[in-house]
Structures are given as structure tokens and as C-alpha cells.
Gaussian input, Z-matrix of N, CA and C with variables (Angstrom, degrees):
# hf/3-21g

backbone

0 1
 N
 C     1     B1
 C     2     B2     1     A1
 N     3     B3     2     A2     1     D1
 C     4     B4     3     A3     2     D2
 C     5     B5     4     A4     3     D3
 N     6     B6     5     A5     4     D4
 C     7     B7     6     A6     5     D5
 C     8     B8     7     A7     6     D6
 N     9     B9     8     A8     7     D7
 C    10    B10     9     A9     8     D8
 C    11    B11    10    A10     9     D9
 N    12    B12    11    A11    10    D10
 C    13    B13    12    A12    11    D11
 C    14    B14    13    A13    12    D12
 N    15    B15    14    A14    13    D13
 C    16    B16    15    A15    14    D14
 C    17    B17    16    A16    15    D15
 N    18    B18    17    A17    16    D16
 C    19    B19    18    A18    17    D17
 C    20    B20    19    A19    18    D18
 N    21    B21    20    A20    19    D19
 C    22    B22    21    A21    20    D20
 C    23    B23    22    A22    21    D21
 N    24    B24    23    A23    22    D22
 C    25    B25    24    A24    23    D23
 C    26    B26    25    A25    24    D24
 N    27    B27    26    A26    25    D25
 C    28    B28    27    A27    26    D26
 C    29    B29    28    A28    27    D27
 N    30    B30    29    A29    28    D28
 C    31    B31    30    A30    29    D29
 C    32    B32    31    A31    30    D30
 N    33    B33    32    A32    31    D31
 C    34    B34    33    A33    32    D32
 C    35    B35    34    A34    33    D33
 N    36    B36    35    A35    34    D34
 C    37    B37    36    A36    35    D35
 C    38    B38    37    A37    36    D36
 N    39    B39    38    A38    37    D37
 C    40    B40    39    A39    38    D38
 C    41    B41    40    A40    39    D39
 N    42    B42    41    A41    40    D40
 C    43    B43    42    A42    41    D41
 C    44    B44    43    A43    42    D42
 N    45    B45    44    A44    43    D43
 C    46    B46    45    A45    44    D44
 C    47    B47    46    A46    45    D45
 N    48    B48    47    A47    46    D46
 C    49    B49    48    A48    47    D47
 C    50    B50    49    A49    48    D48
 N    51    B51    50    A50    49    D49
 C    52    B52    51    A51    50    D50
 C    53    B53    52    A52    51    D51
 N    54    B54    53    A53    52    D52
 C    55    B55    54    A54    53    D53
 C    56    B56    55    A55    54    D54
 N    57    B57    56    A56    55    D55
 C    58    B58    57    A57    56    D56
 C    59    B59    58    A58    57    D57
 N    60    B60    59    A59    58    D58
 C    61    B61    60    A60    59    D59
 C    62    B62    61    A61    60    D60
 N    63    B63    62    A62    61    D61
 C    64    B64    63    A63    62    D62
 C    65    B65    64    A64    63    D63
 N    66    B66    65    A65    64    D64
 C    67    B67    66    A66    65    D65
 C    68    B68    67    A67    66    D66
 N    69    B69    68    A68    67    D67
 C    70    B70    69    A69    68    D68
 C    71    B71    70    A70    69    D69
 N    72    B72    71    A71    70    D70
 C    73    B73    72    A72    71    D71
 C    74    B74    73    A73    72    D72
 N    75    B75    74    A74    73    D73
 C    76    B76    75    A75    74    D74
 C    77    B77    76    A76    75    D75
 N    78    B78    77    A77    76    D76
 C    79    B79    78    A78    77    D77
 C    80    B80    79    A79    78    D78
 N    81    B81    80    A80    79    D79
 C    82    B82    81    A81    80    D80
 C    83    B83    82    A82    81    D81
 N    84    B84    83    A83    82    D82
 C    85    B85    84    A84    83    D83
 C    86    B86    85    A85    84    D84
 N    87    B87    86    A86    85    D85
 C    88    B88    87    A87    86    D86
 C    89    B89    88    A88    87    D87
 N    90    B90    89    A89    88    D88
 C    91    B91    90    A90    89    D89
 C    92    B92    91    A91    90    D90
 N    93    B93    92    A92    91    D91
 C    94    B94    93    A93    92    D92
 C    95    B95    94    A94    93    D93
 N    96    B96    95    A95    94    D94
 C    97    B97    96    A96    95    D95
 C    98    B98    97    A97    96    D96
 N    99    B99    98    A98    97    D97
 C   100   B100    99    A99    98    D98
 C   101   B101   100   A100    99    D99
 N   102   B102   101   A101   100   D100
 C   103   B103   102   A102   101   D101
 C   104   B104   103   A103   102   D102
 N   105   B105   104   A104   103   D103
 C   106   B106   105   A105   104   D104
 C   107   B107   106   A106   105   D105
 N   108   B108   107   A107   106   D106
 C   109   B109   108   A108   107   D107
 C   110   B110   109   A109   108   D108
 N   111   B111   110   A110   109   D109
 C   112   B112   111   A111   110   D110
 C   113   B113   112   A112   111   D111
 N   114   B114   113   A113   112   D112
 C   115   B115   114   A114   113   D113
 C   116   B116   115   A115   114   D114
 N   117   B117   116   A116   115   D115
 C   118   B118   117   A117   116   D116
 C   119   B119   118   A118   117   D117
 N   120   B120   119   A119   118   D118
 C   121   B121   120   A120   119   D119
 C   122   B122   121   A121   120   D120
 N   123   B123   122   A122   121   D121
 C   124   B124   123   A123   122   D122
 C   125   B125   124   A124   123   D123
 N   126   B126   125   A125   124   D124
 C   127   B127   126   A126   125   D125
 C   128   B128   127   A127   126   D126
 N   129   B129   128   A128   127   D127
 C   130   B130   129   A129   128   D128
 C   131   B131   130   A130   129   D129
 N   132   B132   131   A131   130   D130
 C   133   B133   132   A132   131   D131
 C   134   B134   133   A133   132   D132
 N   135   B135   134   A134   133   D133
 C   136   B136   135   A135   134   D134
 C   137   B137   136   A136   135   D135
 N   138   B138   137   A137   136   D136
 C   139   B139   138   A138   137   D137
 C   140   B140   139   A139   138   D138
 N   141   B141   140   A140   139   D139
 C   142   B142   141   A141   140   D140
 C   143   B143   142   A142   141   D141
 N   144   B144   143   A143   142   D142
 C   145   B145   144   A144   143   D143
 C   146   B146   145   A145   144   D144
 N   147   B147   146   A146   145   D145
 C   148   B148   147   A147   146   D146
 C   149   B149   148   A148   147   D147
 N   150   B150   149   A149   148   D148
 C   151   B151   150   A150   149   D149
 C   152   B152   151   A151   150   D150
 N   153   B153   152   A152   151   D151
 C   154   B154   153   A153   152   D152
 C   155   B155   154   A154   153   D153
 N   156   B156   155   A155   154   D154
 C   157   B157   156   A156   155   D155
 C   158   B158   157   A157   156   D156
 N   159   B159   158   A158   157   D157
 C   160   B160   159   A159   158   D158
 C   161   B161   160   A160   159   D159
 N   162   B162   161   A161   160   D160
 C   163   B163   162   A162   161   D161
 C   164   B164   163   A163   162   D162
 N   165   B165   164   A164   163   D163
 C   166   B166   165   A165   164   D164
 C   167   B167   166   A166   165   D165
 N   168   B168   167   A167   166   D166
 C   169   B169   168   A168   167   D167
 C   170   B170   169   A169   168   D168
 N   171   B171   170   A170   169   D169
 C   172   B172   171   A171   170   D170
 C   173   B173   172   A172   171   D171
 N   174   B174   173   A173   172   D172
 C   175   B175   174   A174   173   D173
 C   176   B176   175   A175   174   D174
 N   177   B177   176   A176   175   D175
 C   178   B178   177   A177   176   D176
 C   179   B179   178   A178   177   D177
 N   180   B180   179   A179   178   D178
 C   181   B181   180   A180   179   D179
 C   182   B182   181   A181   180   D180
 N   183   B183   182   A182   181   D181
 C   184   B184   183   A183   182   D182
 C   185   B185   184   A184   183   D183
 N   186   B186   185   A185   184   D184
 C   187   B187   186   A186   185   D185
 C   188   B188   187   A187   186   D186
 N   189   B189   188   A188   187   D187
 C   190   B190   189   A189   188   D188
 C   191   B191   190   A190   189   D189
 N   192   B192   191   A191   190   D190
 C   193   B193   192   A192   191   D191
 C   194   B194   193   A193   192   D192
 N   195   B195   194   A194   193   D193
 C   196   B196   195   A195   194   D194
 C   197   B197   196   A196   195   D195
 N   198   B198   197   A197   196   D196
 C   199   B199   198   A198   197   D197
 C   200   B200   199   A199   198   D198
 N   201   B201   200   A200   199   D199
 C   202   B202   201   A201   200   D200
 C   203   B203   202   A202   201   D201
 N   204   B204   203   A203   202   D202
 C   205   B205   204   A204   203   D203
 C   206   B206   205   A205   204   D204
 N   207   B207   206   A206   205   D205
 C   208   B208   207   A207   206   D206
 C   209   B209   208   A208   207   D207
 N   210   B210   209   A209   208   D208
 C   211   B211   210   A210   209   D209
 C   212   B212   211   A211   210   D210
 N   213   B213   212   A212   211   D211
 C   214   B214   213   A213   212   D212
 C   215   B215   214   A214   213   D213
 N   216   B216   215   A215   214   D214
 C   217   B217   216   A216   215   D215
 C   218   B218   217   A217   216   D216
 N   219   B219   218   A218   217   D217
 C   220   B220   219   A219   218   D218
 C   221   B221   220   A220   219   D219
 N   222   B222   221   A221   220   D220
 C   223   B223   222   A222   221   D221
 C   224   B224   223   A223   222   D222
 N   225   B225   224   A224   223   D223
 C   226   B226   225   A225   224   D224
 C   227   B227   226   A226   225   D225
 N   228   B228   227   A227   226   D226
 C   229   B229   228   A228   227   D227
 C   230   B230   229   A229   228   D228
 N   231   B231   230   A230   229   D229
 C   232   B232   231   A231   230   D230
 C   233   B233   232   A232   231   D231
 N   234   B234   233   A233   232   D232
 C   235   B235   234   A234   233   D233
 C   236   B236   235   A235   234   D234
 N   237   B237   236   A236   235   D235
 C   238   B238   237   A237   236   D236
 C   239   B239   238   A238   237   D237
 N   240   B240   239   A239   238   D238
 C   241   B241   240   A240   239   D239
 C   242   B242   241   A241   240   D240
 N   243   B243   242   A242   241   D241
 C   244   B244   243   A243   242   D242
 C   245   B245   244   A244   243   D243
 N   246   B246   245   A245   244   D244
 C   247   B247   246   A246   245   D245
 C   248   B248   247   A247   246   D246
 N   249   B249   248   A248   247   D247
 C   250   B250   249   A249   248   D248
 C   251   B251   250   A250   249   D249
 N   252   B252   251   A251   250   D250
 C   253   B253   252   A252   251   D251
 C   254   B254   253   A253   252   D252
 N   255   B255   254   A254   253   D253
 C   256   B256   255   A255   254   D254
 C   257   B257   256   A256   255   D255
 N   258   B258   257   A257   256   D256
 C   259   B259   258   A258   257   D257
 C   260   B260   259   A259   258   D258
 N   261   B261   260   A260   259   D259
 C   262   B262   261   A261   260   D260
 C   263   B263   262   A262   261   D261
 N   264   B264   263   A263   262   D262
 C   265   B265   264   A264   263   D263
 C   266   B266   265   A265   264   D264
 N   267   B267   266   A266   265   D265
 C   268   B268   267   A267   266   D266
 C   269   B269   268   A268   267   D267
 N   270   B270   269   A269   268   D268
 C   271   B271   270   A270   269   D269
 C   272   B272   271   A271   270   D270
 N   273   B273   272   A272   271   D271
 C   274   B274   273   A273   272   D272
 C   275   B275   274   A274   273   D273
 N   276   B276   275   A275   274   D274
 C   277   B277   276   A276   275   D275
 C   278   B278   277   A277   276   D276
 N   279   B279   278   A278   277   D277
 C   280   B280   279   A279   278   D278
 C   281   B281   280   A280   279   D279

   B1=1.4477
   B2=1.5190
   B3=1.2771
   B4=1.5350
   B5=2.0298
   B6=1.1032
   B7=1.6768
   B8=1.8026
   B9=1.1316
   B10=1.2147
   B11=1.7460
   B12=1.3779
   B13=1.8184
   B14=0.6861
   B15=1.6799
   B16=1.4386
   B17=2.0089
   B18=1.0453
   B19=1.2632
   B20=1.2039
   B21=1.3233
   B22=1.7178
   B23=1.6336
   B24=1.6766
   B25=1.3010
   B26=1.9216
   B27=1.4830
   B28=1.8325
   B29=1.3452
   B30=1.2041
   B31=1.5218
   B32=1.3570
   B33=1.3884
   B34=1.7526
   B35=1.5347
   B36=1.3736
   B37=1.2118
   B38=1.5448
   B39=1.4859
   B40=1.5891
   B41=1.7758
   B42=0.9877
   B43=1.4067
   B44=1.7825
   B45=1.8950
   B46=1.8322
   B47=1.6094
   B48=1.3352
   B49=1.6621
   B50=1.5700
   B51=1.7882
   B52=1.5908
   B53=1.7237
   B54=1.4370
   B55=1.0625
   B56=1.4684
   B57=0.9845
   B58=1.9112
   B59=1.2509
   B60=1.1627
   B61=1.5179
   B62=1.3018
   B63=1.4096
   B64=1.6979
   B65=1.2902
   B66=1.5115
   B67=1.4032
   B68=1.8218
   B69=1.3453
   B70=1.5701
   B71=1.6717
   B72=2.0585
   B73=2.0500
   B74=1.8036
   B75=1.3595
   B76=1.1964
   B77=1.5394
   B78=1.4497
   B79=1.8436
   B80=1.5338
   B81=0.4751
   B82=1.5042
   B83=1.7572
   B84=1.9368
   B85=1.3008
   B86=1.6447
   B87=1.4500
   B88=1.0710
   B89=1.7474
   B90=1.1655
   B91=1.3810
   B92=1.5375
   B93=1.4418
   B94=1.7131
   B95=1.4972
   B96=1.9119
   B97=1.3848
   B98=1.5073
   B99=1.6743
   B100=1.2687
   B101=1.8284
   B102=1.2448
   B103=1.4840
   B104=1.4109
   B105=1.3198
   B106=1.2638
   B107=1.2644
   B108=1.3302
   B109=1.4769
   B110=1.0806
   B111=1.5834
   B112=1.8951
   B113=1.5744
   B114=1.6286
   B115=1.4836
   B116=1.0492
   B117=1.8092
   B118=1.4478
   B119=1.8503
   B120=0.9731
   B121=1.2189
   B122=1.5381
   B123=1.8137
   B124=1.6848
   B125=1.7679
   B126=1.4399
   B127=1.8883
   B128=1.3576
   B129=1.2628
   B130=1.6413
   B131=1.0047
   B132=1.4206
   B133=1.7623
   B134=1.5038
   B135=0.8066
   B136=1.5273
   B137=1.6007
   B138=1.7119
   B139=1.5523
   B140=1.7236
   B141=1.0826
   B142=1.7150
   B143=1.7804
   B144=1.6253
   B145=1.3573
   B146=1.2317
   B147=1.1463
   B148=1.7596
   B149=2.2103
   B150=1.2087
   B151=1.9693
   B152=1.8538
   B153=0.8588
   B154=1.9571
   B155=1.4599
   B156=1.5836
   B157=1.7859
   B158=1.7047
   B159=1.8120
   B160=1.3222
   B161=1.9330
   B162=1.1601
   B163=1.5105
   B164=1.4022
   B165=1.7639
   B166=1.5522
   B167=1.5055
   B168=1.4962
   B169=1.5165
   B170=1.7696
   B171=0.9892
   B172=1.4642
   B173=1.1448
   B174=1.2005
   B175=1.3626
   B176=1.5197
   B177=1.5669
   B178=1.4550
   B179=1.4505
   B180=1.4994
   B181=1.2982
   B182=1.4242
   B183=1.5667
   B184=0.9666
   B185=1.6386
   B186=0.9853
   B187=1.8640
   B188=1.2521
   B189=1.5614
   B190=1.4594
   B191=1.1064
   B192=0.7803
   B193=1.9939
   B194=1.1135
   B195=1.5745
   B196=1.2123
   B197=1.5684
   B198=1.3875
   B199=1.6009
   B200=1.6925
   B201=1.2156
   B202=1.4619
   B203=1.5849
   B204=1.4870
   B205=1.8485
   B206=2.0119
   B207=1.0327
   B208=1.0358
   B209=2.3367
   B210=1.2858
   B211=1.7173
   B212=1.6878
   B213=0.9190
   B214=0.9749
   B215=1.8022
   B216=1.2860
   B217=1.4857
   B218=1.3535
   B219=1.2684
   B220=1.6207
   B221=1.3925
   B222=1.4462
   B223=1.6810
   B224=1.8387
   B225=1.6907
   B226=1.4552
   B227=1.3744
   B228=1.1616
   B229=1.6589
   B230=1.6271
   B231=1.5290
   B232=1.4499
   B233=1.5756
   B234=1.6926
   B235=1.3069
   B236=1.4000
   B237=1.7407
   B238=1.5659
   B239=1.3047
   B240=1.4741
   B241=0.9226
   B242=2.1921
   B243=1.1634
   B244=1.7495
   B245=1.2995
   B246=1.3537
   B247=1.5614
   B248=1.2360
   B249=1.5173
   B250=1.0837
   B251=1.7624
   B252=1.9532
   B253=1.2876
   B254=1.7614
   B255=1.1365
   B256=1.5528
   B257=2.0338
   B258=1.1444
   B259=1.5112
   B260=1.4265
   B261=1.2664
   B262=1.8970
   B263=1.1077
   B264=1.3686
   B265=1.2136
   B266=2.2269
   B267=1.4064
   B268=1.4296
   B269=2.2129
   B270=1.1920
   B271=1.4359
   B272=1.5192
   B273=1.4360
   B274=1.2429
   B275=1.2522
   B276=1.0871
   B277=1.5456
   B278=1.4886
   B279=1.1337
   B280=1.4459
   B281=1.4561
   A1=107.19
   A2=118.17
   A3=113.57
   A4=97.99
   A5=112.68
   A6=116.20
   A7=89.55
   A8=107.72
   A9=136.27
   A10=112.90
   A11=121.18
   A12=124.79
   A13=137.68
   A14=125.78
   A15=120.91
   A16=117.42
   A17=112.01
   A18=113.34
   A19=100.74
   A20=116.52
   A21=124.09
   A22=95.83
   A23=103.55
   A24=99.77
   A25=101.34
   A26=102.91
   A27=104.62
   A28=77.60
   A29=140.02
   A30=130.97
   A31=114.17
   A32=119.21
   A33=125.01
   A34=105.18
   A35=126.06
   A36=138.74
   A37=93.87
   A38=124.22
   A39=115.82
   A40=80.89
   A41=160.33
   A42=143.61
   A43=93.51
   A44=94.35
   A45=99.40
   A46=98.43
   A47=127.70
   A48=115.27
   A49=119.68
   A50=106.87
   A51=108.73
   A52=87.25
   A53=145.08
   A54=134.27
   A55=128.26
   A56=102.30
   A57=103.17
   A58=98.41
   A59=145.14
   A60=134.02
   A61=133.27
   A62=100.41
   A63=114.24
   A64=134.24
   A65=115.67
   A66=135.24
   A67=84.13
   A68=101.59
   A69=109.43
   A70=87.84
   A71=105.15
   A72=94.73
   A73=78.28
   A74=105.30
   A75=126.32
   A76=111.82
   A77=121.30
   A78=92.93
   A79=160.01
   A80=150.07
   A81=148.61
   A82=108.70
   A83=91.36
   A84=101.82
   A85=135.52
   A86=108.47
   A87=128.62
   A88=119.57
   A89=128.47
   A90=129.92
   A91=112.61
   A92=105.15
   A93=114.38
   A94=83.30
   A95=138.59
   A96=119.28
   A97=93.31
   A98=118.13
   A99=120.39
   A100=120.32
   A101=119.13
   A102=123.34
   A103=89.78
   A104=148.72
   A105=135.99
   A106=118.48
   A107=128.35
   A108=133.37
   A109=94.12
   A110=96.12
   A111=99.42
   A112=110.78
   A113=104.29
   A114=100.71
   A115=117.13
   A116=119.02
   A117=118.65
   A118=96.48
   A119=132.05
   A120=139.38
   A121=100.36
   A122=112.68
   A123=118.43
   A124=95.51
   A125=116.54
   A126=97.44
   A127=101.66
   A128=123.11
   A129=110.96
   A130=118.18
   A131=121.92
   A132=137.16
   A133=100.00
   A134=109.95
   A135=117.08
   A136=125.43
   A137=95.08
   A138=103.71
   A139=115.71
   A140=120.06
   A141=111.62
   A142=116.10
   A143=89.26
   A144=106.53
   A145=117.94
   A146=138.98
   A147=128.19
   A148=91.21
   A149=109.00
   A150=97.36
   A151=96.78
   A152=60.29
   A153=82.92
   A154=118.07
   A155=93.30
   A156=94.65
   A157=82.97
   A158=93.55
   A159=106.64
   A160=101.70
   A161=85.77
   A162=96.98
   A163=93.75
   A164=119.84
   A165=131.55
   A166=133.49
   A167=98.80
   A168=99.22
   A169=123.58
   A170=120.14
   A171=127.04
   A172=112.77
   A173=145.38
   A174=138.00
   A175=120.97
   A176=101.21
   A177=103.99
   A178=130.74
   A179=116.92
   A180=118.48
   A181=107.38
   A182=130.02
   A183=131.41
   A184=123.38
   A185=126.92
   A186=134.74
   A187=107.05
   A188=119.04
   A189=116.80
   A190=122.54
   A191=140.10
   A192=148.41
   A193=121.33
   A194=155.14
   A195=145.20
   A196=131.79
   A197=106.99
   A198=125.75
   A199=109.27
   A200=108.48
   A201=117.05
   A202=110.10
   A203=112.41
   A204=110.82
   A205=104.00
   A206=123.38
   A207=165.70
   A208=94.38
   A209=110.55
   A210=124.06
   A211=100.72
   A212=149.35
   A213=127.33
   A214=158.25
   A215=115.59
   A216=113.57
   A217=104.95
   A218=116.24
   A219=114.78
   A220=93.40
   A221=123.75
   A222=99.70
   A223=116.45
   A224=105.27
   A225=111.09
   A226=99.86
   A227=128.84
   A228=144.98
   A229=89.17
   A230=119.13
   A231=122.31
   A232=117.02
   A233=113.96
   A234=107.87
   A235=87.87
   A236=130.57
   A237=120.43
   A238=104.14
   A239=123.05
   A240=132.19
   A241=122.81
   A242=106.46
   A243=93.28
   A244=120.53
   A245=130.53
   A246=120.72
   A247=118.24
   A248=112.40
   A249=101.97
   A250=124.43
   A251=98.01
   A252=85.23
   A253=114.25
   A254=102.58
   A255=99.51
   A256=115.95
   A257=110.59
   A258=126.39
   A259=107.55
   A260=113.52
   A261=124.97
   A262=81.31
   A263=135.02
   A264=150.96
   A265=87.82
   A266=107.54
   A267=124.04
   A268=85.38
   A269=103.68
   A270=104.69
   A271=124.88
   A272=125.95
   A273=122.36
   A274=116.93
   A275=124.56
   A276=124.70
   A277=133.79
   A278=101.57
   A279=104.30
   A280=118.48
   D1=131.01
   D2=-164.00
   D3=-141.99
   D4=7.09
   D5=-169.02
   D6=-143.27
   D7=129.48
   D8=146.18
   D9=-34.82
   D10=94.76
   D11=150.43
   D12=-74.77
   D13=-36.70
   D14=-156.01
   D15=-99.03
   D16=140.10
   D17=-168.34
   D18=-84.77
   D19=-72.37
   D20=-177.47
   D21=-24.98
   D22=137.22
   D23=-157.50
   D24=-92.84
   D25=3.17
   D26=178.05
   D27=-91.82
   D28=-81.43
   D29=-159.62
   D30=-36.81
   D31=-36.20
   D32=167.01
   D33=-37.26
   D34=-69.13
   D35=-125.54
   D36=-92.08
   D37=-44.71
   D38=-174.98
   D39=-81.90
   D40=-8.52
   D41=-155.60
   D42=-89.25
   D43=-45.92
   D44=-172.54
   D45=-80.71
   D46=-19.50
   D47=170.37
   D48=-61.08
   D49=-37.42
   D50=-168.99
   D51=-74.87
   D52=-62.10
   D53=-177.90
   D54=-45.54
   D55=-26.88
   D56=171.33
   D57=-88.50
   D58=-60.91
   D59=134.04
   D60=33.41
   D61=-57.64
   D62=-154.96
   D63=75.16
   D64=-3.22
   D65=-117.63
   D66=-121.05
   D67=119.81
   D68=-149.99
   D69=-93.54
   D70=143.59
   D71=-174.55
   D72=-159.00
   D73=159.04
   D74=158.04
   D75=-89.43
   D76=128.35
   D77=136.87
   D78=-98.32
   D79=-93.02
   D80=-167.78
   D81=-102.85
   D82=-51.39
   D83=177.09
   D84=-83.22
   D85=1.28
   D86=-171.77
   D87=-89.41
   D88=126.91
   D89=-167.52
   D90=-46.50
   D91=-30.89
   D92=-153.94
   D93=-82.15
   D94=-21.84
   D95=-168.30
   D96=-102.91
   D97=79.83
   D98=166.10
   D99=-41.52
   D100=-25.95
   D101=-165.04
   D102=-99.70
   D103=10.27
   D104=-175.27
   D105=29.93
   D106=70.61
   D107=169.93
   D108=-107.48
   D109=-176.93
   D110=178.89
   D111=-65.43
   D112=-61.64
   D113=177.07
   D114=-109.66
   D115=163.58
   D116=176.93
   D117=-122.06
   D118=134.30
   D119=-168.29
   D120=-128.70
   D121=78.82
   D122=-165.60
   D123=-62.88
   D124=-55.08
   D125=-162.96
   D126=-65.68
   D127=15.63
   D128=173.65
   D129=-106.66
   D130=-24.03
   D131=-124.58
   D132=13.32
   D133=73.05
   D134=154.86
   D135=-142.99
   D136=145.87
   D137=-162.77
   D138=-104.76
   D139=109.66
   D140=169.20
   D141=-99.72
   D142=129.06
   D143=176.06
   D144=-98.46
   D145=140.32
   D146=-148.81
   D147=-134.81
   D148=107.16
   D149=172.19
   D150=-136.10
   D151=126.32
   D152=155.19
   D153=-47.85
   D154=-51.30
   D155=-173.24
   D156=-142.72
   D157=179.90
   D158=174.35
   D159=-73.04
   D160=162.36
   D161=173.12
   D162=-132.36
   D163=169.82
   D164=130.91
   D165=-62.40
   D166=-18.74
   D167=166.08
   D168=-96.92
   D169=-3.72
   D170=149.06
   D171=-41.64
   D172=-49.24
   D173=-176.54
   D174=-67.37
   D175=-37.79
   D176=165.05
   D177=-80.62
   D178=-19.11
   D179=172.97
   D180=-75.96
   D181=-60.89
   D182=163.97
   D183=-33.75
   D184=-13.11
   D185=166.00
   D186=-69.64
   D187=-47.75
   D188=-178.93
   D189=-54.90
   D190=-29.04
   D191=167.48
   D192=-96.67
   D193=128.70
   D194=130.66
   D195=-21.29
   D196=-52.12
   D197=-171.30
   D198=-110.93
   D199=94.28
   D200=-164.58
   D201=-147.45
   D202=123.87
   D203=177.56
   D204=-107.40
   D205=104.17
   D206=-176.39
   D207=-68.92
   D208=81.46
   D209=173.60
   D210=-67.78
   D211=70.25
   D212=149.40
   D213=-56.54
   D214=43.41
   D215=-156.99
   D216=163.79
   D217=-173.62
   D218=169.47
   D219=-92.96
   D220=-38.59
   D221=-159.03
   D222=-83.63
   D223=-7.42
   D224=-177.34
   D225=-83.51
   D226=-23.69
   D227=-166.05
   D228=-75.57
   D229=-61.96
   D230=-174.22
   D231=-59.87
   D232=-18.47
   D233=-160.60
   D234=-118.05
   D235=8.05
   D236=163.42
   D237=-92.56
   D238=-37.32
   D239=168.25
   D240=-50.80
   D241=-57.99
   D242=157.36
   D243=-69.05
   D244=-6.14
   D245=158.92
   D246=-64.68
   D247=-56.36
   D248=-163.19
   D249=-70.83
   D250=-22.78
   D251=178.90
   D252=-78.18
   D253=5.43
   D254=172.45
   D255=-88.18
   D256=90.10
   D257=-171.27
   D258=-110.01
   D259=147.71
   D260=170.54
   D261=-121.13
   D262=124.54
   D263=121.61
   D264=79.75
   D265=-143.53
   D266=-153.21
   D267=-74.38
   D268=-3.78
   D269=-173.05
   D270=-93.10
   D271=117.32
   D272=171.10
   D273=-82.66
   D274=123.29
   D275=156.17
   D276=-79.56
   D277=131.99
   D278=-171.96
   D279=-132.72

């Protein structure tokens, strides 16, 4: 993924963190993110779900995956977002 998709402007911001990153992800619409979450993060298998607010359907999307980080808010969105662009090499820290 090398171009910017996502409109929602929290989905923007971890979308432009994994790309400054390097940090290789499917989204939603992409074959490789079988669970349709927002992101698919393949060298991780890990899934990020990005909401504004709680929903009732969070609980069910979140079932589909085991390994899943769950943004809730503007300020969890801001503080997944400086994690991730903080990387050593092929490694995310978290």
C-alpha cells in the first residue's frame, strides 16, 4: 500500500502513521483483510479497528480475529497513532 484510502479522518491518521512507518496493512477493502476490519497488518497478523464511539457492532467485529487493537476515541486514535510511528527496524513497539 503506497497511497493514502481512508477518508474517515481517525482512519486517515493511523493509515498515514503505518505509511511513514513502513509498516505493511491491508484495508477493509482488500482481499488479504479477510475479517474486514479497518486494518490488516500481514507481518503481524494483527488487526486495528479504528471508532469514534462505542458501537454494538464492535463486539461482533472484534470476535472475528483473535489478535486485534481496538482505537477507541480521538485521544486512543492519537496515542495508537504515536506508537506506531515509533519503530526499531521491522519492530513495532507497543
Amino acid at each position: 500500500m503506497s497511497r493514502l484510502t481512508r477518508t474517515d479522518p481517525m482512519e486517515h491518521l493511523i493509515e498515514q502513521a503505518l505509511l511513514d512507518a513502513g509498516i505493511a496493512y491491508a484495508t477493509e477493502d482488500n482481499p488479504l483483510n479477510a475479517a474486514k476490519l479497518d486494518f490488516y497488518l500481514p507481518d503481524l497478523d494483527l488487526y486495528i479497528e479504528v471508532k469514534r464511539l462505542h458501537t454494538p457492532r464492535i463486539a461482533e467485529q472484534t470476535a472475528r480475529v483473535e489478535n486485534v487493537i481496538v482505537a477507541q476515541g480521538s485521544d486512543a486514535v492519537t496515542a495508537l497513532e504515536k506508537r506506531l510511528r515509533n519503530t526499531l527496524g521491522d519492530e513495532v513497539l507497543f
